[in-house]
C-alpha positions in Angstrom: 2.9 30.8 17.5 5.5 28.6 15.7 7.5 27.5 19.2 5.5 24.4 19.5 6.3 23.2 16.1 9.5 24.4 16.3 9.8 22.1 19.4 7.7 19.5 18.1 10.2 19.3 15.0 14.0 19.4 16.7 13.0 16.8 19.8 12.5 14.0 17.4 16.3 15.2 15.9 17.2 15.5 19.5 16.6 11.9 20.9 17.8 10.7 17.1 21.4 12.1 17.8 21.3 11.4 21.5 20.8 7.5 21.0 22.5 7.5 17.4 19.0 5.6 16.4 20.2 4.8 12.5 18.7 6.3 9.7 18.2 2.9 7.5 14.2 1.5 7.9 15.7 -2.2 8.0 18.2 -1.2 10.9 15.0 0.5 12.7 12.8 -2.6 12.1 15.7 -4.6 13.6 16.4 -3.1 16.3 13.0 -2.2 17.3 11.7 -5.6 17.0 15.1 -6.7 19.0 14.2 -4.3 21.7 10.6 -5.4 22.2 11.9 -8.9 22.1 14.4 -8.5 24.8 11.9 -6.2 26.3 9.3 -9.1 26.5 11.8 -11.5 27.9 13.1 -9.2 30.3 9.1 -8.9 31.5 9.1 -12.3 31.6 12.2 -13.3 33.3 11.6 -10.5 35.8 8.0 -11.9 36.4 9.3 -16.0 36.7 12.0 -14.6 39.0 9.2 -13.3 41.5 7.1 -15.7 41.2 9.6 -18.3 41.4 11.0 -16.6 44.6 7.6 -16.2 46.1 7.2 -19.9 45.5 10.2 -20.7 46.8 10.0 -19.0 50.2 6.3 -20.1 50.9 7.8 -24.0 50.5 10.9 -23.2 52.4 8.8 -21.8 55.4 6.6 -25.6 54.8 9.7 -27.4 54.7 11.7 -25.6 57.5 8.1 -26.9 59.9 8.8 -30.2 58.9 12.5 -30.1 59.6 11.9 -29.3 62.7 9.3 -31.8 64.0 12.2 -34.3 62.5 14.9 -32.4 65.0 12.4 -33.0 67.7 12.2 -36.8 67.2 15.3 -37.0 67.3 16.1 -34.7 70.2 13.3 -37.1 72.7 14.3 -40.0 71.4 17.8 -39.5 72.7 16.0 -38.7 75.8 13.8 -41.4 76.7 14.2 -41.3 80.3 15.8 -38.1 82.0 15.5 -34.4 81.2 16.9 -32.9 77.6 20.4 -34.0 76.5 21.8 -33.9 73.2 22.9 -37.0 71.4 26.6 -38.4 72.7 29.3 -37.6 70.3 27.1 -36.1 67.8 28.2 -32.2 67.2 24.9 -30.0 67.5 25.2 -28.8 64.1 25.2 -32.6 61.9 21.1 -32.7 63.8 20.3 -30.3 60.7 18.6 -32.2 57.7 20.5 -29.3 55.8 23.4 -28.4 58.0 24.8 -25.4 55.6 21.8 -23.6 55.3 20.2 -23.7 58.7 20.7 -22.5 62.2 19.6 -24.8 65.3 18.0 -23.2 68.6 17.1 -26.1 71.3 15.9 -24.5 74.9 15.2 -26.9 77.6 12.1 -26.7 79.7 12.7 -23.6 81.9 13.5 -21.2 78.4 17.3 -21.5 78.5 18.8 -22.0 75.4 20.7 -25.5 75.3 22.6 -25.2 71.8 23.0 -21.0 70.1 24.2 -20.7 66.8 27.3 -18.7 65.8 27.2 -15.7 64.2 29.6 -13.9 62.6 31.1 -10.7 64.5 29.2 -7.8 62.4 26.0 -10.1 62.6 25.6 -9.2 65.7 22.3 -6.8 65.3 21.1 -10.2 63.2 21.7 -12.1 66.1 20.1 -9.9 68.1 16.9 -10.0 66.3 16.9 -13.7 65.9 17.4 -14.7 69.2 14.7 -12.2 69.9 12.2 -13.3 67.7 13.0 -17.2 68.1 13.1 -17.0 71.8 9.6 -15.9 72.4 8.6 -18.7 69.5 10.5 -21.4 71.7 8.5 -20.4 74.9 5.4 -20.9 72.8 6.5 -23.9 71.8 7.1 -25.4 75.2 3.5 -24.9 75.4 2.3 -27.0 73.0 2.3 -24.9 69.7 4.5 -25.5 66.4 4.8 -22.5 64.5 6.9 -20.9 61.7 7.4 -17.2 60.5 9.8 -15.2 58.8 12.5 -13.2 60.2 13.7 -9.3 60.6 15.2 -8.5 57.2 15.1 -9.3 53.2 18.2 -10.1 50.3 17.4 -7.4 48.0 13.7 -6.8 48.8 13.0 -10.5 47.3 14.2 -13.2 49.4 12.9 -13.8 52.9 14.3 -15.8 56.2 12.3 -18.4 58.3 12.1 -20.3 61.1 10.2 -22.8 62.7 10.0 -24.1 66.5 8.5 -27.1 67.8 7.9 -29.2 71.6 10.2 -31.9 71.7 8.4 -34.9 73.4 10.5 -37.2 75.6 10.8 -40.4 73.4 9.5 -38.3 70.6 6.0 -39.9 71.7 2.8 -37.7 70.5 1.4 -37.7 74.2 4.7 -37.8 76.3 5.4 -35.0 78.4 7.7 -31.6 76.7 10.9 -31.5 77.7 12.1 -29.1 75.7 11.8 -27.2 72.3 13.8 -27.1 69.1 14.0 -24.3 66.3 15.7 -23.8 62.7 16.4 -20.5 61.0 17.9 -19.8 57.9 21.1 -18.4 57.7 21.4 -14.6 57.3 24.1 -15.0 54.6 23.7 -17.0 51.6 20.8 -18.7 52.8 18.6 -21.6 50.5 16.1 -18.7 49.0 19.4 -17.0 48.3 20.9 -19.2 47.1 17.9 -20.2 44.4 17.9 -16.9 43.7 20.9 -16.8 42.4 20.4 -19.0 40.6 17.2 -18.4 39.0 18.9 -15.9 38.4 21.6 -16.5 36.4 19.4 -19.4 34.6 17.3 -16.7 33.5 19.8 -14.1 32.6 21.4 -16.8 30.3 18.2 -17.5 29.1 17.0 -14.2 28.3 20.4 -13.5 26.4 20.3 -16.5 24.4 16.5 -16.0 23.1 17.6 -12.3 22.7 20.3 -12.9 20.5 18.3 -15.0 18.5 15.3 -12.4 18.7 17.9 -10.1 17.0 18.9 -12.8 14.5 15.1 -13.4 13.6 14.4 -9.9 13.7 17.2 -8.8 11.1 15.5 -11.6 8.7 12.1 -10.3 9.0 13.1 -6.6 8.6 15.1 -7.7 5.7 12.3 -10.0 3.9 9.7 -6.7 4.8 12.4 -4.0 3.2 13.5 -5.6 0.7 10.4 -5.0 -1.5 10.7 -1.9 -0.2 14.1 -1.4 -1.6 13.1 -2.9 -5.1 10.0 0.4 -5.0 13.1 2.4 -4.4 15.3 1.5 -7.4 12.2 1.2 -9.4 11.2 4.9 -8.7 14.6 6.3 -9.1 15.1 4.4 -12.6 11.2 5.7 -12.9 12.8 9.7 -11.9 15.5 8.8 -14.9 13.0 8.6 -17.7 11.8 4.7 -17.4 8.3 4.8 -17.3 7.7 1.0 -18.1 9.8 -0.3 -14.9 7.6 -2.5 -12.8 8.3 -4.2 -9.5 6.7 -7.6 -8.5 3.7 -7.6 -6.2 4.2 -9.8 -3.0 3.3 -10.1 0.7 2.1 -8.6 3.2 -1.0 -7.3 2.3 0.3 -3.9 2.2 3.0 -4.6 0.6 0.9 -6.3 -2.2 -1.5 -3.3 -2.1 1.6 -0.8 -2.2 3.5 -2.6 -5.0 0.3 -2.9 -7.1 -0.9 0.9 -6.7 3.1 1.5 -7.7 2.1 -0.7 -10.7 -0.8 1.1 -11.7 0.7 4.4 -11.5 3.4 3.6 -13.3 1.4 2.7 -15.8 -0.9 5.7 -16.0 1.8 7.7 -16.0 3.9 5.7 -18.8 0.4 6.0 -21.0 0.2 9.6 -20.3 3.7 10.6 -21.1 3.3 8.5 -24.5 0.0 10.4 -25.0 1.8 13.8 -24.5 4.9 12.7 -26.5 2.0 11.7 -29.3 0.4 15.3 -28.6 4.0 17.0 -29.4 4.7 15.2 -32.3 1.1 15.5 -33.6 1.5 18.9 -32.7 4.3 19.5 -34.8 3.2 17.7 -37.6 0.0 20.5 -37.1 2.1 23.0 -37.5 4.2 21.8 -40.4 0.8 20.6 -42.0 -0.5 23.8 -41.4 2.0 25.8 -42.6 2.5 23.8 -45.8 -1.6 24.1 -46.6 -1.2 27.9 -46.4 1.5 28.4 -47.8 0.5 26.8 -51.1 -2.5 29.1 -51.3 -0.7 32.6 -50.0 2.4 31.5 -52.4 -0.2 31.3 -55.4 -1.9 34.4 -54.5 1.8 36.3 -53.8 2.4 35.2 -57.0 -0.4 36.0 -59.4 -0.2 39.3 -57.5 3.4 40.3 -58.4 2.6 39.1 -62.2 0.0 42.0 -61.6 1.9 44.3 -60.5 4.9 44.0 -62.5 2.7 44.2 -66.3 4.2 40.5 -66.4 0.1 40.2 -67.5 -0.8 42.8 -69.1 -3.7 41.3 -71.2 -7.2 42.1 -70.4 -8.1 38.4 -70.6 -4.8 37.4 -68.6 -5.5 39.8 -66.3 -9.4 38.8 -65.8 -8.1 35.1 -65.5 -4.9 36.0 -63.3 -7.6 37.8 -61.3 -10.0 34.4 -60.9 -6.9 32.7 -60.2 -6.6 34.6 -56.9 -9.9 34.6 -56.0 -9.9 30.8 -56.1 -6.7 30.9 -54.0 -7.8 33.0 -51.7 -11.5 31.1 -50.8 -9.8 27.8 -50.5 -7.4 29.8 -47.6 -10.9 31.0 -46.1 -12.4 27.4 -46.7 -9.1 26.0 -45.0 -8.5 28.6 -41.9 -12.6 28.0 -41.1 -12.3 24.2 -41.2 -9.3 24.9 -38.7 -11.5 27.0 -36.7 -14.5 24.4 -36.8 -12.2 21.5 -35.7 -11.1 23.4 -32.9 -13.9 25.1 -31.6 -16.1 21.5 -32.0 -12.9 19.7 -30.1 -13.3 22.2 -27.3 -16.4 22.2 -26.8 -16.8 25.7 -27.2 -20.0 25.7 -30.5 -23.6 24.8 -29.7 -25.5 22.9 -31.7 -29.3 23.6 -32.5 -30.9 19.8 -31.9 -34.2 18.8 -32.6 -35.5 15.6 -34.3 -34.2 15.3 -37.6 -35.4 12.6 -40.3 -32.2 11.1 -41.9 -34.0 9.4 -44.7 -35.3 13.1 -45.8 -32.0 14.5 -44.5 -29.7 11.6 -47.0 -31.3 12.3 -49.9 -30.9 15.7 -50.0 -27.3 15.6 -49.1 -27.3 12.8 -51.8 -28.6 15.2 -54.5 -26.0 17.3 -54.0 -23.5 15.0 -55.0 -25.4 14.0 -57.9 -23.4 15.3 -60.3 -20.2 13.8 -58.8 -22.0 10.4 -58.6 -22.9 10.8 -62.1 -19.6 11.6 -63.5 -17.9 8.5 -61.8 -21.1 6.3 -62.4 -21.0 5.1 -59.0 -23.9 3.6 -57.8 -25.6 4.4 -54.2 -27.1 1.2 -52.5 -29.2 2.5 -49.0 -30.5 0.0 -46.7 -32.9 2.1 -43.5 -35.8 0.8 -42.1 -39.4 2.4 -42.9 -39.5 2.6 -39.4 -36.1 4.4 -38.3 -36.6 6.9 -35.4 -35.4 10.4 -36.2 -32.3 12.0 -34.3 -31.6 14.0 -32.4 -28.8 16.3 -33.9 -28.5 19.7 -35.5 -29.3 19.4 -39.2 -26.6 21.9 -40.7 -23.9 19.9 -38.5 -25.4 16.7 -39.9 -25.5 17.7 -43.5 -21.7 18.3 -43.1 -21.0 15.0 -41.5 -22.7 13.0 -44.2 -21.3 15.3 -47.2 -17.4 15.1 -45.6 -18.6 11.0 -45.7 -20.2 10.7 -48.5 -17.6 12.8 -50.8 -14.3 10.9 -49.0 -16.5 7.9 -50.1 -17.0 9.1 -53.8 -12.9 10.0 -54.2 -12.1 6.5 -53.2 -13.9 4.7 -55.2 -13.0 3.6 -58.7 -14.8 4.5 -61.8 -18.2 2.2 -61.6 -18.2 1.3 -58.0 -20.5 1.4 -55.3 -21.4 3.2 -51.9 -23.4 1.1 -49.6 -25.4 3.4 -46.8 -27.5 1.5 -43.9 -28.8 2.8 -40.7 -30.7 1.0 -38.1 -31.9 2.0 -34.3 -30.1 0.3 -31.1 -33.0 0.0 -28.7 -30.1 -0.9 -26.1 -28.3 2.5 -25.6 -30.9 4.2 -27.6 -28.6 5.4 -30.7 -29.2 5.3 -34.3 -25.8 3.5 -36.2 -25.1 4.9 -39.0 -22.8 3.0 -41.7 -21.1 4.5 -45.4 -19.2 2.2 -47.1 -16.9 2.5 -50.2 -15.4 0.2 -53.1 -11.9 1.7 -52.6 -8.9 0.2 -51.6 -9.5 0.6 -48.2 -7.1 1.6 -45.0 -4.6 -0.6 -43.8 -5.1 -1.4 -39.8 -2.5 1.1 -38.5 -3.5 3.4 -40.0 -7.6 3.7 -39.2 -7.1 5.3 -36.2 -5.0 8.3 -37.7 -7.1 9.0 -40.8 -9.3 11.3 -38.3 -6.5 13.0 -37.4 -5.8 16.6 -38.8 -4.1 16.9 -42.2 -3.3 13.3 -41.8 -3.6 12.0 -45.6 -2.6 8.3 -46.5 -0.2 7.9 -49.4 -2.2 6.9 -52.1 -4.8 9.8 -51.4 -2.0 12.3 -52.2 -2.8 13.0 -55.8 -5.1 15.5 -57.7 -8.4 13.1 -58.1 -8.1 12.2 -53.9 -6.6 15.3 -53.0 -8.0 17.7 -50.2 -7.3 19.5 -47.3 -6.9 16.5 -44.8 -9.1 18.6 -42.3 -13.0 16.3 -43.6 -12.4 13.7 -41.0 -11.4 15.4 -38.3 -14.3 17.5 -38.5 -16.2 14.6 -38.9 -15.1 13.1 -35.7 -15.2 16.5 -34.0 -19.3 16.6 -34.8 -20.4 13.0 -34.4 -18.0 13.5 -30.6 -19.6 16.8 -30.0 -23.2 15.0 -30.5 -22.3 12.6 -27.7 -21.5 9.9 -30.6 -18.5 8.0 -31.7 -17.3 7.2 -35.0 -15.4 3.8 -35.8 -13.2 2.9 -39.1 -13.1 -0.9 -40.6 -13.1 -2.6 -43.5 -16.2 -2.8 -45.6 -17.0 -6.6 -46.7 -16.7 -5.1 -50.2 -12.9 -4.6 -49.7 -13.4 -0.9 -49.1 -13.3 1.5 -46.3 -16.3 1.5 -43.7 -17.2 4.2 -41.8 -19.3 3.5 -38.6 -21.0 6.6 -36.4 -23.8 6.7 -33.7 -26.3 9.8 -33.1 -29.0 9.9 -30.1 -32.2 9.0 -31.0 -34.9 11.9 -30.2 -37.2 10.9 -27.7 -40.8 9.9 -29.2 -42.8 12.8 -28.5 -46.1 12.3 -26.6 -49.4 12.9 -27.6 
């Protein structure tokens, strides 16, 4: 089962090492644009060779007729009155228009040739065929006819030898009696079609090598100019491999190009966000775990303590021991209070609680939440100002979680504000996304802008809240966030126009029920 793929695999390998193909995509580009260049011209030259050939013997057979007819003017008018003779003094061979190239055949009127050409001594099968072939032409030619036609055999499969015969007339007149006939074939070495063959041929092959060359030339460029962005993605995603998420390479042509350098882009850019986001997780995670560990120890080291002092008679009192007792108690609800808050934020966060929704009234639902906190308000004689339409829609949340959002709100609210302030509370529907905003805004000091995002993060406490009249367990907001998220809302953090801290969260609004 695995033999095909196993062939399919080590043939490319093969024909790699058999023609060395290099293992560099520019050198590949290069010389596979070379080859189809040369290729190409190759085709070409090959195809202007036959068709020049072709060409070339169709007008050597039309010139070779009218060669001849000029052979046999010449021929009757050096016989004007008397049978065939050649001219006086005049050597058979200077009555060819193109004596090197061209054989002469003259027959006077009873067949016999007059003037034969001389072939060489292993030309004598050629001459055979020739004298053949032109023979029977010249007897057809004492009849009357002109004609022309090739002759027995080919240079290379491409060339091809003629001849021509035609009557000579005495006094070369058009109605004079024949008195003999003439012929021209082409040599059978190095004949005119040869001879253009050549070169044609040579013009060609020059050609096709100087346009190659420079087909190799151009084609290095191009390969070049399309690798070299190619080369720049390289170094980028080995300096990416070495820890640089933020390395970028510029986007340029082609189109793919473009489109590859751009997705590069925009993954390296998710991936640089993402590996800040988990190097964020890790260090918030630490800080969890140092946070966490420092809120319980203070509790557990309280309780170890007041329960040694027991054990040891340090307290030996009945009213120490009633108050050591208390002391422990309180220790030991705020480490329940604290490890539940942990477990709220987490479960919430995950996903992992339901939540009992129905339609809840948030006027109702403020002021009793307001009422418990009455005795706070009271003591700091801060003053609550609430600004909600008659007409507000109800919820859509679960009351308990609610209750919790406003009172973690409502009592960071109350610790940052000064002696005599205010707390401003509005509400109001959004007919666009169909969300009621809710708004709770303090007198404080407010949160610088770094740091707004962070205060909803666990155990995360600014400075100045780090005494005993803002103190707490740093876990409010986060399970603030963690319920208004888990409601399908978001909560926001600016500053109040008071000067204070304002804190911004959406709920859905329940549907209006029909009647």
């Amino acid at each position: 089962m695995n033999m095909p793929t196993d062939k399919a695999v080590v043939l490319p390998l093969r024909l790699r090492m058999m023609f060395h193909l290099p293992r560099s995509l520019r050198a590949q580009l290069a010389l596979g644009s070379a080859l189809i260049a040369v290729g190409a011209l190759l085709l070409v030259a090959l195809t202007a060779l036959l068709g020049g050939l072709l060409s070339f013997n169709e007008y050597q057979g039309t010139q070779l007729q009218g060669e001849v007819n000029q052979v046999a003017q010449i021929l009757g008018h050096a016989s004007t009155r008397g049978p065939l003779r050649l001219p006086s003094g005049v050597p058979s061979n200077a009555l060819t228009p193109q004596r090197v190239s061209v054989n002469l055949w003259v027959a006077d009127t009873t067949g016999q040739l007059a003037t034969t050409p001389v072939y060489a001594p292993d030309q004598q099968v050629t001459f055979d065929a020739d004298q053949a072939t032109i023979r029977s032409a010249l007897h057809r030619a004492l009849q009357g006819r002109e004609e022309s036609g090739t002759l027995p055999g080919k240079w290379l499969g491409l060339t091809q030898r003629y001849y021509a015969v035609a009557p000579i007339r005495q006094d070369a007149a058009p109605d004079a009696p024949i008195i003999g006939a003439v012929g021209l074939s082409t040599l059978p070495r190095q004949s005119r079609a040869e001879v253009f063959a050549l070169r044609l041929r040579n013009s060609l092959f020059l050609g096709s090598v100087t346009v190659g060359l420079l087909a190799a030339l151009l084609a290095l460029l191009f390969s070049r100019r399309l690798t070299r962005p190619l080369a720049h993605l390289t170094s980028a995603t080995e300096q990416m491999a070495a820890g640089d998420y933020g390395v970028r390479v510029a986007v340029g042509s082609p189109h793919e190009l473009h489109q590859l350098g751009t997705s590069f882009n925009e993954m390296a850019a998710a991936l640089e966000a993402d590996v800040a986001q988990l190097r964020r997780q890790e260090q918030l995670r630490r800080e969890l775990v140092a946070n966490v560990s420092h809120e319980l120890a203070t509790p557990l080291t309280a309780i170890q303590g007041f329960t040694e002092a027991l054990l040891d008679g340090v307290v030996s009192a009945p009213e120490e021991r009633v108050e050591t007792t208390r002391l422990i108690a309180r220790e030991a609800a705020r480490l329940v209070r604290l490890v539940d808050q942990l477990r709220q934020v987490a479960l919430y966060e995950a996903g992992a609680a339901a939540l009992q929704r129905a339609p809840v009234a948030l006027p109702a639902l403020l002021d009793e939440t307001l009422a418990v906190l009455a005795p706070e308000l009271e003591r700091k004689h801060i003053t609550v100002i609430t600004q909600m339409p008659a007409t507000l829609p109800p919820a859509l949340a679960d009351a308990d979680r609610l209750t919790e959002i406003l009172l973690n709100l409502l009592d960071n609210a109350i610790r940052h504000s000064p002696d005599g302030g205010s707390i401003h509370i509005a509400a109001g529907a959004r007919a666009a996304d169909g969300a009621l905003q809710v708004s709770i805004a303090d007198t404080g000091p407010g949160v610088a802008g770094a740091e707004r995002e962070r205060v909803f993060e666990r155990f995360y406490r600014l400075d100045t809240s780090r005494t005993a009249a803002t103190g707490g367990s740093g876990l409010g907001l986060a399970i603030v966030r963690a319920l208004v998220e888990a409601h399908g809302g978001t909560i926001t953090l600016d500053a109040a126009p008071e000067g204070g801290a304002r804190f911004t969260f959406t709920l859905p609004m329940a549907r209006p029920t029909r009647p």
